[in-house]
C-alpha positions as CSV (number, residue, x, y, z in Angstrom):
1,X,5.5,-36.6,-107.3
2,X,8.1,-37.0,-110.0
3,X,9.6,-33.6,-110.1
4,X,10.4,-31.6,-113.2
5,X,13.3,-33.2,-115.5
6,X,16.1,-31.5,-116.3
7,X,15.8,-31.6,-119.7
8,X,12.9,-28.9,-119.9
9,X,14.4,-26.7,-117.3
10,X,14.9,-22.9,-118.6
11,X,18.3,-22.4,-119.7
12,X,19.0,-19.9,-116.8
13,X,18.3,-22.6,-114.3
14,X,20.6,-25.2,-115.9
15,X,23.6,-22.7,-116.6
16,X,23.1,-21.5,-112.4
17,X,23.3,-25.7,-111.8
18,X,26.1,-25.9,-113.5
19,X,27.5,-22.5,-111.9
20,X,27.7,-24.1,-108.0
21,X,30.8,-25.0,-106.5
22,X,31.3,-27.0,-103.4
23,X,31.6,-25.0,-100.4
24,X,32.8,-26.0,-96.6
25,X,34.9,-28.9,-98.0
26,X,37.2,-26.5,-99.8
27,X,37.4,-28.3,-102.9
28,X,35.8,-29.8,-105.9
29,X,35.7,-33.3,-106.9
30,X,39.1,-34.7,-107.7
31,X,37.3,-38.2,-109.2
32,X,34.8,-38.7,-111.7
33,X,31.4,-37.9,-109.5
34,X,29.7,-35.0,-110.5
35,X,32.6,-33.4,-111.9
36,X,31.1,-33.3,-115.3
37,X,28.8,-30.6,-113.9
38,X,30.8,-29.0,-111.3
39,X,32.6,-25.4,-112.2
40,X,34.1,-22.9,-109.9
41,X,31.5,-20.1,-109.0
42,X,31.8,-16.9,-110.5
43,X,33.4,-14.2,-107.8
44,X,31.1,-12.6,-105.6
45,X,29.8,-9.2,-106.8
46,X,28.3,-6.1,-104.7
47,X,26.8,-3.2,-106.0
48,X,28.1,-0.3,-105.8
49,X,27.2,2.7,-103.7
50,X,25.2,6.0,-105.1
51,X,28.1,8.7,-105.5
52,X,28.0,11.9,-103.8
53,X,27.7,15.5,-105.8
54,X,27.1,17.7,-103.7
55,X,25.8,18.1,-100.0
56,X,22.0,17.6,-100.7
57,X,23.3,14.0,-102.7
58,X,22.1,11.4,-100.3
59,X,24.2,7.7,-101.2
60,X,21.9,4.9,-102.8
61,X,21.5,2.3,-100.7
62,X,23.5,-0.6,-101.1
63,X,21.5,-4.0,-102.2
64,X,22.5,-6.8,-100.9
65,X,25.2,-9.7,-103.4
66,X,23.5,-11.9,-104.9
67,X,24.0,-16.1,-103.6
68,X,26.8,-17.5,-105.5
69,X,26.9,-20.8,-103.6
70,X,24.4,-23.2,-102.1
71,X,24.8,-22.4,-98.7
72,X,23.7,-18.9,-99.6
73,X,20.4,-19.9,-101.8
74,X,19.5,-22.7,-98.6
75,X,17.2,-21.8,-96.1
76,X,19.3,-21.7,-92.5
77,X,18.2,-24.6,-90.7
78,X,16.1,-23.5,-87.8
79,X,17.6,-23.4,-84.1
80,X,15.7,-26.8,-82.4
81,X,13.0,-25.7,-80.3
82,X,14.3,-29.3,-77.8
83,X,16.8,-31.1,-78.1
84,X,17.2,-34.3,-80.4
85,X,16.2,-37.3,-79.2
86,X,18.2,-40.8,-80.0
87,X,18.1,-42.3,-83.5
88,X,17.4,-45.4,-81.8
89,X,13.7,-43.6,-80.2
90,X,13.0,-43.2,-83.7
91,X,9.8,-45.6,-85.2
92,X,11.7,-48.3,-87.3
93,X,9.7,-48.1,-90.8
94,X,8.2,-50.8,-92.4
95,X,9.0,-52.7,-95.1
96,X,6.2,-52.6,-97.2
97,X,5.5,-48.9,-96.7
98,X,9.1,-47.9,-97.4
99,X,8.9,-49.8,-101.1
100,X,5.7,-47.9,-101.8
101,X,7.0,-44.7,-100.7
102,X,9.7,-44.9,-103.4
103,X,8.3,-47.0,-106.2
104,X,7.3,-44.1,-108.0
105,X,11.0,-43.0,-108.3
106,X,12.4,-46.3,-108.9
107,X,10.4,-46.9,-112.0
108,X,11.9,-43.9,-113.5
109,X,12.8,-44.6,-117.3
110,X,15.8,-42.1,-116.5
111,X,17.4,-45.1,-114.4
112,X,17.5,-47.6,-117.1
113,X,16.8,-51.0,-118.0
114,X,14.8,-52.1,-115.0
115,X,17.3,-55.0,-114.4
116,X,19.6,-52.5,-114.4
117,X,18.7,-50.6,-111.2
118,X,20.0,-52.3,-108.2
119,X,18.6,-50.8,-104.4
120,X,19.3,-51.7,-100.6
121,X,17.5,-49.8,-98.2
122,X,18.4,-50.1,-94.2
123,X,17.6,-49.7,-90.9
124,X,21.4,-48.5,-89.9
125,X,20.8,-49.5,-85.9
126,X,19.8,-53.4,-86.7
127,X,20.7,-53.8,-90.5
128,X,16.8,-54.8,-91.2
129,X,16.1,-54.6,-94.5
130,X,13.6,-52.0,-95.4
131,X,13.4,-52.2,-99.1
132,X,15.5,-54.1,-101.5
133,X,15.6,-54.1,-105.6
134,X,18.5,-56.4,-107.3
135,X,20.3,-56.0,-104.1
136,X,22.5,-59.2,-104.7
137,X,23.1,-58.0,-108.3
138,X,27.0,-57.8,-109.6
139,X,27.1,-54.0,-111.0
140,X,29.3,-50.9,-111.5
141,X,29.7,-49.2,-108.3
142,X,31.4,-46.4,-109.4
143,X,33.1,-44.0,-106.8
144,X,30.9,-45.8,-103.7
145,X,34.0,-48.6,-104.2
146,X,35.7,-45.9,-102.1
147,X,33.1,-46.9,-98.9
148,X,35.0,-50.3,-99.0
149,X,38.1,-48.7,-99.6
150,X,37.8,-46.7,-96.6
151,X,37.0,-49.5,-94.5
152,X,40.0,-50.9,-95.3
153,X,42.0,-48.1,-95.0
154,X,40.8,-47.6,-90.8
155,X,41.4,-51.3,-90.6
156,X,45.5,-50.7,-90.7
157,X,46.2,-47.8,-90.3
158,X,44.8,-45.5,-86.6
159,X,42.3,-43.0,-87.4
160,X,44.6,-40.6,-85.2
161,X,48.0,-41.9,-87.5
162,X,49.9,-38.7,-88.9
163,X,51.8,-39.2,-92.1
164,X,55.5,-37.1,-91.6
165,X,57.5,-35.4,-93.9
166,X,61.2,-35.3,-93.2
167,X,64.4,-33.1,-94.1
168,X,67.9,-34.6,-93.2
169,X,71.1,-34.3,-93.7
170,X,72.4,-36.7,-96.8
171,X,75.6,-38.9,-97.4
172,X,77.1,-36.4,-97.8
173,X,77.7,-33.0,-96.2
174,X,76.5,-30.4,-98.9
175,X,73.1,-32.4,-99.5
176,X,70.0,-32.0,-97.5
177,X,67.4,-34.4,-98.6
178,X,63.0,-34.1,-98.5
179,X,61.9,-37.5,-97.6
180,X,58.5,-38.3,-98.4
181,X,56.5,-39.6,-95.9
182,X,52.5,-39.7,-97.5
183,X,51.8,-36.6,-97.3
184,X,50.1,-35.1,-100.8
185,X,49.2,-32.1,-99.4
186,X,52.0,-29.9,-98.5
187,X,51.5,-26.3,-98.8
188,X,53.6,-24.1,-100.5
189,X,54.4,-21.5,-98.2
190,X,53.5,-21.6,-94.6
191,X,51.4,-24.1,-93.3
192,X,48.0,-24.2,-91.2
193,X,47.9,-26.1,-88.2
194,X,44.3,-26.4,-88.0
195,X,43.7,-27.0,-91.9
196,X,43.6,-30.8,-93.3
197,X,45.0,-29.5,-96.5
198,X,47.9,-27.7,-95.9
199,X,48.3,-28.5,-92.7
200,X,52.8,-29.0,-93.8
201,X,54.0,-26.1,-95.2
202,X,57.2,-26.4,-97.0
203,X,58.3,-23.0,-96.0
204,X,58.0,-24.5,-91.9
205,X,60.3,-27.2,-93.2
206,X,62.7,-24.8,-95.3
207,X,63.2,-22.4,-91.9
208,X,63.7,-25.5,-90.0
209,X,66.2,-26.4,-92.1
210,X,68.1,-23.3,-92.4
211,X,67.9,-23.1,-88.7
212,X,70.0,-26.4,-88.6
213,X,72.0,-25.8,-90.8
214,X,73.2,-22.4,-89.3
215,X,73.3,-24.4,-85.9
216,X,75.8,-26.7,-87.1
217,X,77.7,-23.7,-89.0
218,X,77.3,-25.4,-92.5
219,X,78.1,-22.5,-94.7
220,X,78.9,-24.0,-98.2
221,X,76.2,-24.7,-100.7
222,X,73.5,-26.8,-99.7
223,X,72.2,-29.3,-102.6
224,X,68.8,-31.0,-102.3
225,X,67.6,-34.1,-103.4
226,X,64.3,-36.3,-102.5
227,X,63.5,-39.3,-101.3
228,X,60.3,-41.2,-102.8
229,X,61.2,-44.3,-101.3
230,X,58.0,-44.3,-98.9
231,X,55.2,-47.2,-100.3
232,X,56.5,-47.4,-103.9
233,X,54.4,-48.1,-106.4
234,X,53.3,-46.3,-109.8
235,X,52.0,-42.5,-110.0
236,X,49.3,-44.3,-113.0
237,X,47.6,-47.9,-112.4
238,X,47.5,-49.6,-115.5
239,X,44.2,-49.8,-115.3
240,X,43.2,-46.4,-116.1
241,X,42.9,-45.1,-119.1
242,X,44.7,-42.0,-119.9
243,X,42.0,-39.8,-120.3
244,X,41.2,-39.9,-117.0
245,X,45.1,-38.7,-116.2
246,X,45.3,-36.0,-118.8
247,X,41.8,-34.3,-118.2
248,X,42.2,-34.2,-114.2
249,X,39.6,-36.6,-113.2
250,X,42.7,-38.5,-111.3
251,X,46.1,-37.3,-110.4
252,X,49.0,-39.0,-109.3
253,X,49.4,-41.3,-107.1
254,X,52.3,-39.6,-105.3
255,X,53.8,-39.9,-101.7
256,X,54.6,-36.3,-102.2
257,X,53.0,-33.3,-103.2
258,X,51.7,-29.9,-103.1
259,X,47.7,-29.3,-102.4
260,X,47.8,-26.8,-105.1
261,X,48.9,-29.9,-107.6
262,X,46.0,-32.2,-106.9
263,X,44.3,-32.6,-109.5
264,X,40.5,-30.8,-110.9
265,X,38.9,-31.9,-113.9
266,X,40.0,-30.2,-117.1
267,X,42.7,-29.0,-114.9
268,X,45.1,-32.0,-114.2
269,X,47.9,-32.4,-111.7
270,X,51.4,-31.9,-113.4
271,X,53.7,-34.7,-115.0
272,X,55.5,-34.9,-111.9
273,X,54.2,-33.7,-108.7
274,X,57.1,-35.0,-106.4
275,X,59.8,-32.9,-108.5
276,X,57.6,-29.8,-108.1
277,X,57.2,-30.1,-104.4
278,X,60.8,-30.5,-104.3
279,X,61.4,-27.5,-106.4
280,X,59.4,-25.7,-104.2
281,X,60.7,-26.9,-101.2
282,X,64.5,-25.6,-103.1
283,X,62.9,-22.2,-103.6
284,X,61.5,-21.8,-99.6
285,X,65.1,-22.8,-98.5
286,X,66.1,-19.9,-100.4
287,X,63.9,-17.7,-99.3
288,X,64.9,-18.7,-95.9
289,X,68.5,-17.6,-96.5
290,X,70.2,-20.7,-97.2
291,X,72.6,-20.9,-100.3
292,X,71.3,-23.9,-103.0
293,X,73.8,-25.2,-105.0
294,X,72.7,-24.5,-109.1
295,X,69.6,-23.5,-110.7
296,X,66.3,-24.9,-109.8
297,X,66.1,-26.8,-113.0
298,X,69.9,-26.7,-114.0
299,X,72.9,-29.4,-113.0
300,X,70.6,-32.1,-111.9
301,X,70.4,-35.5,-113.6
302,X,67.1,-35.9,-115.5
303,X,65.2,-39.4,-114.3
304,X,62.6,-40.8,-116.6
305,X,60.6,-43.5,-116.0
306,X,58.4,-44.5,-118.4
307,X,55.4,-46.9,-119.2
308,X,57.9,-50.1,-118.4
309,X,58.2,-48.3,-115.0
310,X,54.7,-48.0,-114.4
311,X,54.0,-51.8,-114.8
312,X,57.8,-53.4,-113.7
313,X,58.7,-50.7,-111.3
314,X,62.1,-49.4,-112.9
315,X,62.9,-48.6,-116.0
316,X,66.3,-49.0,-118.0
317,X,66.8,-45.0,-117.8
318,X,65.8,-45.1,-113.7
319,X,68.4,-48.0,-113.4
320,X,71.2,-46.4,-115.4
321,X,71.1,-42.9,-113.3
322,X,71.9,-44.6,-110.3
323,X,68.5,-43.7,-108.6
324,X,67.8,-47.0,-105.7
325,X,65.3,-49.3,-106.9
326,X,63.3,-49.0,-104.0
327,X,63.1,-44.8,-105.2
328,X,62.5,-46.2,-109.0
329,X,59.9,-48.5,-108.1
330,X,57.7,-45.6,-106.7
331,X,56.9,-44.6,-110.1
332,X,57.5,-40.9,-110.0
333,X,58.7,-38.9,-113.4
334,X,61.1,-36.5,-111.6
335,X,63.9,-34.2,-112.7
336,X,65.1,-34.0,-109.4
337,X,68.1,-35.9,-107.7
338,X,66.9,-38.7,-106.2
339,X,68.1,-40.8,-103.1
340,X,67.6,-43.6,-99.9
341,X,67.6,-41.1,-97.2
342,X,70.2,-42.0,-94.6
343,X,68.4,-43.2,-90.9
344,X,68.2,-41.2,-88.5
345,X,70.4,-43.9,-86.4
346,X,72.9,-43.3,-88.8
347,X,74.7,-40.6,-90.5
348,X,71.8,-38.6,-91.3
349,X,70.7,-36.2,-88.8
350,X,67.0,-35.1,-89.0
351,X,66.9,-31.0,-90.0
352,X,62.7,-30.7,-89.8
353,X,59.9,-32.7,-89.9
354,X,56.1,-31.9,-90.4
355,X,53.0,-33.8,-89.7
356,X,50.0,-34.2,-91.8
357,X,46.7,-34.4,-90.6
358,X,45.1,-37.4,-89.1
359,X,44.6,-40.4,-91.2
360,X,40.6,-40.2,-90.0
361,X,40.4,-36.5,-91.6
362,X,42.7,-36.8,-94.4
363,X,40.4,-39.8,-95.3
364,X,37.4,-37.9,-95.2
365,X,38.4,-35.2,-97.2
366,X,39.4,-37.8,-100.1
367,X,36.0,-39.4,-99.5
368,X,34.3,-35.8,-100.0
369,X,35.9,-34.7,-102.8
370,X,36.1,-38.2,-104.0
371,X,39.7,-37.9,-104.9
372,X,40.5,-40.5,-106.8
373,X,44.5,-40.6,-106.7
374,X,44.5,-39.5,-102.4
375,X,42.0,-42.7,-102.2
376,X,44.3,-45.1,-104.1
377,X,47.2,-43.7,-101.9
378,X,45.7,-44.2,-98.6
379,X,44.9,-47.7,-99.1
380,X,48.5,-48.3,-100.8
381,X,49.9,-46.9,-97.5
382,X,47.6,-49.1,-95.6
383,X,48.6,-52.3,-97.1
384,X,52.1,-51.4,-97.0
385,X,51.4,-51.0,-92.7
386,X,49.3,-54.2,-93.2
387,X,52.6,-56.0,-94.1
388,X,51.1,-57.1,-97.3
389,X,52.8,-56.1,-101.6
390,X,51.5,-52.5,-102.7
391,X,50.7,-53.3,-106.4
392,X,47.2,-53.3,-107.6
393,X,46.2,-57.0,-107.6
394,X,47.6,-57.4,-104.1
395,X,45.6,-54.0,-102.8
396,X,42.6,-54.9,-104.6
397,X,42.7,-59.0,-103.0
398,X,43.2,-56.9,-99.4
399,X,40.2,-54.5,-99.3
400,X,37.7,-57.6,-100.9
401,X,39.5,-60.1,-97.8
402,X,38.7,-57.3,-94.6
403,X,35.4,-56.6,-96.4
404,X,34.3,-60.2,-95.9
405,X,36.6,-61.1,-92.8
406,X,36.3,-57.8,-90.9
407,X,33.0,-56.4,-91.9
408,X,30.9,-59.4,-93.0
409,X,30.6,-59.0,-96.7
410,X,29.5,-61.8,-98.6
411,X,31.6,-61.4,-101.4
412,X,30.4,-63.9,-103.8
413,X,32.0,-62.9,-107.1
414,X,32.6,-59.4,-105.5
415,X,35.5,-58.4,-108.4
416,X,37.1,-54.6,-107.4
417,X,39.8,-53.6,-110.2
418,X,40.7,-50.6,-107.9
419,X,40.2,-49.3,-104.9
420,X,39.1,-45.6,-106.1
421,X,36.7,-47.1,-108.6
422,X,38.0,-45.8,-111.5
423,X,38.9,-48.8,-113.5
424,X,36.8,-51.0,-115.7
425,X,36.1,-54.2,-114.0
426,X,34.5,-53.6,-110.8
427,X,31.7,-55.4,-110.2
428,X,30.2,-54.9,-106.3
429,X,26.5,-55.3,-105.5
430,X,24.7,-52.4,-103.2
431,X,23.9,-55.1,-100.8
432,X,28.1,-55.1,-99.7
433,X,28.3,-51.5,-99.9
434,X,25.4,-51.2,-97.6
435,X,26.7,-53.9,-95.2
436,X,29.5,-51.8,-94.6
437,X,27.8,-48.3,-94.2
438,X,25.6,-49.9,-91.7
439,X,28.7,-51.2,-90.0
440,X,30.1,-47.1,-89.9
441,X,27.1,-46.2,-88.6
442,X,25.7,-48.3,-85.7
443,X,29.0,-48.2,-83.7
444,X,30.2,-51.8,-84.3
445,X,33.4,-50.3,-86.3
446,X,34.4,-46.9,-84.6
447,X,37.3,-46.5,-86.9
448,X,35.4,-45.9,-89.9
449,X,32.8,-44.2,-88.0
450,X,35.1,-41.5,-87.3
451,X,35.5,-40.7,-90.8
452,X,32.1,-40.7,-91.6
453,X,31.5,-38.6,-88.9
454,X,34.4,-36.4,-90.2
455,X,33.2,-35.6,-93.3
456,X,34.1,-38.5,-95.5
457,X,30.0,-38.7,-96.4
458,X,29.2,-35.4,-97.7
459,X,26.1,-33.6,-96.9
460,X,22.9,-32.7,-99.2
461,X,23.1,-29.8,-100.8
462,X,26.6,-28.4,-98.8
463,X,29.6,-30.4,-99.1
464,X,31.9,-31.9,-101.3
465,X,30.4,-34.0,-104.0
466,X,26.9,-33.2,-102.7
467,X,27.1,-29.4,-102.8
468,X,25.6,-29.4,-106.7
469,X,22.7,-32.0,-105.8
470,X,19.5,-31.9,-104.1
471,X,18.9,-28.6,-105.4
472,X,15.2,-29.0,-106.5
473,X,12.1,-28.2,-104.0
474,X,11.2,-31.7,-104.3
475,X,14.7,-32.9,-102.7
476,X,13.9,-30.6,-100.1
477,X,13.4,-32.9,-96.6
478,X,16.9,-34.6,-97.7
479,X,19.0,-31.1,-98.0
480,X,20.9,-31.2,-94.7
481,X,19.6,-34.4,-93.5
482,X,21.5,-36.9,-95.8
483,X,25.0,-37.7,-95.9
484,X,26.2,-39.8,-98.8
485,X,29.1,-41.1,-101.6
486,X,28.5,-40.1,-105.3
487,X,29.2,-42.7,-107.6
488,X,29.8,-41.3,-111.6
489,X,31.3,-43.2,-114.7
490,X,29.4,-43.0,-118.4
491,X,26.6,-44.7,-118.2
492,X,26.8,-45.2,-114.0
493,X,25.0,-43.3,-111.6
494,X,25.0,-44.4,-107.4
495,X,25.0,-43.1,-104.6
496,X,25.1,-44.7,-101.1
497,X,24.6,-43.2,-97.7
498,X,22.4,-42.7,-94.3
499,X,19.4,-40.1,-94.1
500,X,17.3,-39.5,-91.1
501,X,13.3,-40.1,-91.6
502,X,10.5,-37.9,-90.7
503,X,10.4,-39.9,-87.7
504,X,13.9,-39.9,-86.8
505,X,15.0,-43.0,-87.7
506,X,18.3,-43.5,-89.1
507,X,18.5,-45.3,-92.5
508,X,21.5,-46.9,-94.8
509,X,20.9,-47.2,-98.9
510,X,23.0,-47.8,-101.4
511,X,21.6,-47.4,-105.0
512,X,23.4,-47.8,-108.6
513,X,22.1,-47.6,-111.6
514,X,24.4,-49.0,-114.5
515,X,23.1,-48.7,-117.8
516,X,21.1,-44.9,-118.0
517,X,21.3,-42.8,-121.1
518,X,24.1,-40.5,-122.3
519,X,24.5,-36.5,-122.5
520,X,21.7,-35.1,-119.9
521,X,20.6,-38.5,-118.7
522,X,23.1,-38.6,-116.3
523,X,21.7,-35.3,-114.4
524,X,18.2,-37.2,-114.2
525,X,19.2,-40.1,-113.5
526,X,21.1,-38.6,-109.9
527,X,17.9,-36.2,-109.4
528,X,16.0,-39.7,-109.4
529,X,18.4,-41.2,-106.7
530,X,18.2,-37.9,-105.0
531,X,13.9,-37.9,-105.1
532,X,14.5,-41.5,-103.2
533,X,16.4,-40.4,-100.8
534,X,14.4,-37.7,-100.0
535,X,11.1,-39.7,-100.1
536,X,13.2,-41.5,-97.4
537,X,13.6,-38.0,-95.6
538,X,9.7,-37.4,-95.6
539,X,9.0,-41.2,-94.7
540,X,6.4,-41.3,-91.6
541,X,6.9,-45.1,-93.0
């Protein structure tokens, strides 16, 4: 039964919605999805104790906090009284009963025009179709582009590749330079060897630094520059407008950069993430003992590329400071010296290095969060270890080619005008985005399995984009059971994942619908796509 729409929920309930933050992924939507109705919790409040008087004063008792987050309001799954059995032992569905177990949900007026609403259900073990509703239609996919994305990401680049950031020594003998290497997530301080983000800290490389340095008895001032050489290509696709820049539902597409920068909605990353990871990185090599030459933000040329950067690659004020093209084509706005970074087979010795996490988990926590800028970043570095150009056209041409050469996709008049789907212009049907779900998930494709299977689908009601929806009693059987992408633009609502039945049986969708309401249709229109999924949950098809 349809369950109670949003729009005549108390006011209490709404504001709590609106209230939940992610949890276990460790961060909030970078892109689009859900954002719109994602905050940061409120902190976690006890009360307080009964004071003491005298010695006949006996201490209130303590109640316990009240749930802040979802994992706190769910219900702990139950320990399994036997173990689970095989997803293939499950009872495949069939077709007709799955369509009348969600045809209730699917002629929702909160999803549109009817011709609008475009469905692929799947058995994920054979890729049967279950139940299919303008499957073959051309419509806005949203943030599931990323599934394709992904696919093309594992199809260069090892799930078990590690992207390294560098210090060496420069040209010449005073300069140490921070070479990028693809690694956005740099921490600050220390790093954590177990974390995905953060797993670099800059204040590792900084003492590894200061340790060479002092090993090779440099004792004049060091100077630091950075090297942003690594996959150039512009921080902003043209494509984008520049809302989505300025209110944080992107950052910067950066081969450098501190966690703490990435952007949040309504909290964007700053103007030039590469210059503050190298300030920072300046700042830990002092606090490591080693003496910087100048201010932090004094005696260094400023570099300024602007919009004719962002669509030739340098601009007249990148060429005139004497920055390489290769370092003005990345597209960074930095204040910091900028240079080639010598070999290490030549002059320049390397002082630290630091490795990121695996490509398979670094990928899955862009996936999660749906980070639209570490998405577009990925696949730029892919492409670049594909052997093939970085800018957008050439990206865009590679993910549609492995989708239909690697993975199978018909790609009929398949157009993708990004690969974070972002941009206007996209036009993918479900049908493709379920072919390659299917292809993560029945084994066929291990490399994108892995990142699946490492979080890159969140989970209902817990993680990443997920950890707002499925919140209703009626989404109930899908809450820990499904695992899926969030798709959100105006108008655009999909989502596309796998979800176990009642009868164990593992199932692929992909749903999108492309022409719902504004203001608080968006919220029904996802509690539809979530009532589906969970009919899919209860189905003893």
């Amino acid at each position: 039964m349809r369950a109670t729409p949003y729009a005549v929920l108390p006011a209490s309930l709404l504001a709590i919605v609106l209230a939940w933050s992610p949890v276990a992924s460790g961060a909030v939507a970078g892109g689009v999805d859900d954002a719109s109705v994602t905050s940061t919790a409120a902190p976690e409040t006890t009360s307080s104790p009964g004071t003491t008087s005298g010695p006949e004063t006996t201490s209130a008792p303590t109640s316990a906090p009240e749930p802040t987050t979802p994992t706190e309001v769910r219900p702990r799954i139950a320990p399994l009284s036997s173990p689970l059995g095989q997803i293939s032992e499950g009872v495949l569905p069939e077709r007709g009963a799955v369509s009348m177990a969600i045809s209730e949900e699917l002629s929702s007026r909160w999803l549109g025009p009817s011709g609008r609403r475009a469905v692929t259900i799947r058995d994920a073990l054979t890729g049967a179709s279950l139940a299919d509703r303008n499957a073959d239609l051309l419509v806005v996919p949203a943030s599931t582009t990323k599934i394709l994305s992904a696919a093309a990401v594992v199809s260069a680049l090892d799930p078990e590749h590690t992207f390294t950031t560098r210090v060496v020594s420069g040209p010449e003998p005073d300069m140490v330079v921070l070479v990028a290497g693809g690694d956005m997530m740099l921490a600050r301080g220390a790093g954590d060897p177990e974390a995905v983000v953060g797993r670099v800290g800059l204040a590792d490389l900084a003492a590894q630094t200061a340790q060479a340095l002092a090993d090779r008895g440099s004792e004049e001032p060091i100077r630091v520059s950075v090297d942003l050489s690594h996959v150039p290509g512009p921080t902003v696709l043209d494509s984008w407008t520049e809302g989505w820049v300025s209110h944080g539902y992107t950052g910067r597409i950066v081969q450098l950069g501190l966690a703490e920068d990435l952007a949040l909605p309504f909290a964007p990353s700053p103007a030039h993430p590469a210059q503050e990871a190298a300030k920072a990185f300046r700042e830990a090599l002092e606090d490591a003992g080693v003496d910087v030459a100048g201010d932090s933000d004094a005696d260094v040329p400023e570099i300024e590329l602007g919009d004719a950067a962002a669509s030739s690659g340098v601009s007249e004020d990148a060429a005139s400071s004497g920055v390489s093209d290769d370092a003005a084509s990345s597209g960074e706005n930095d204040d910091a010296t900028t240079t080639d970074a010598p070999t290490v087979d030549g002059p320049g010795i390397e002082l630290a290095a630091g490795e990121s996490a695996p490509v398979r988990d670094v990928l899955a926590h862009a996936l999660a969060t749906s980070d639209n800028a570490m998405v577009e970043q990925l696949v730029r570095q892919a492409a670049d270890a594909a052997g093939l150009p970085t800018d957008r056209a050439s990206v865009t041409d590679w993910i549609r080619q492995v989708a239909q050469e690697d993975y199978g996709v018909d790609v009929t008049g398949m157009r993708i005008a990004d690969a974070s789907g972002l941009s206007d212009g996209t036009r993918i049907p479900v049908a493709a985005v379920a072919d390659v779900l299917v292809a993560g998930a029945n084994g066929s494709h291990p490399e994108l399995q892995e990142v699946l299977a490492a979080g890159g689908l969140p989970i209902a009601g817990y993680t990443g984009t997920l950890s707002t929806r499925f919140h209703l009693p009626v989404h109930e059987p899908a809450i820990g059971n499904a695992r899926a992408k969030t798709g959100s633009l105006p108008n655009v609502t999909s989502l596309a994942g796998t979800v176990v039945t009642r009868d164990g049986r593992l199932l692929v969708f992909a749903m999108t619908a492309d022409r719902i309401g504004e203001d608080g249709a968006v919220l029904e229109a996802r509690s539809v796509l979530d009532e589906v999924v969970a009919e899919l949950a209860r189905c003893g098809c």
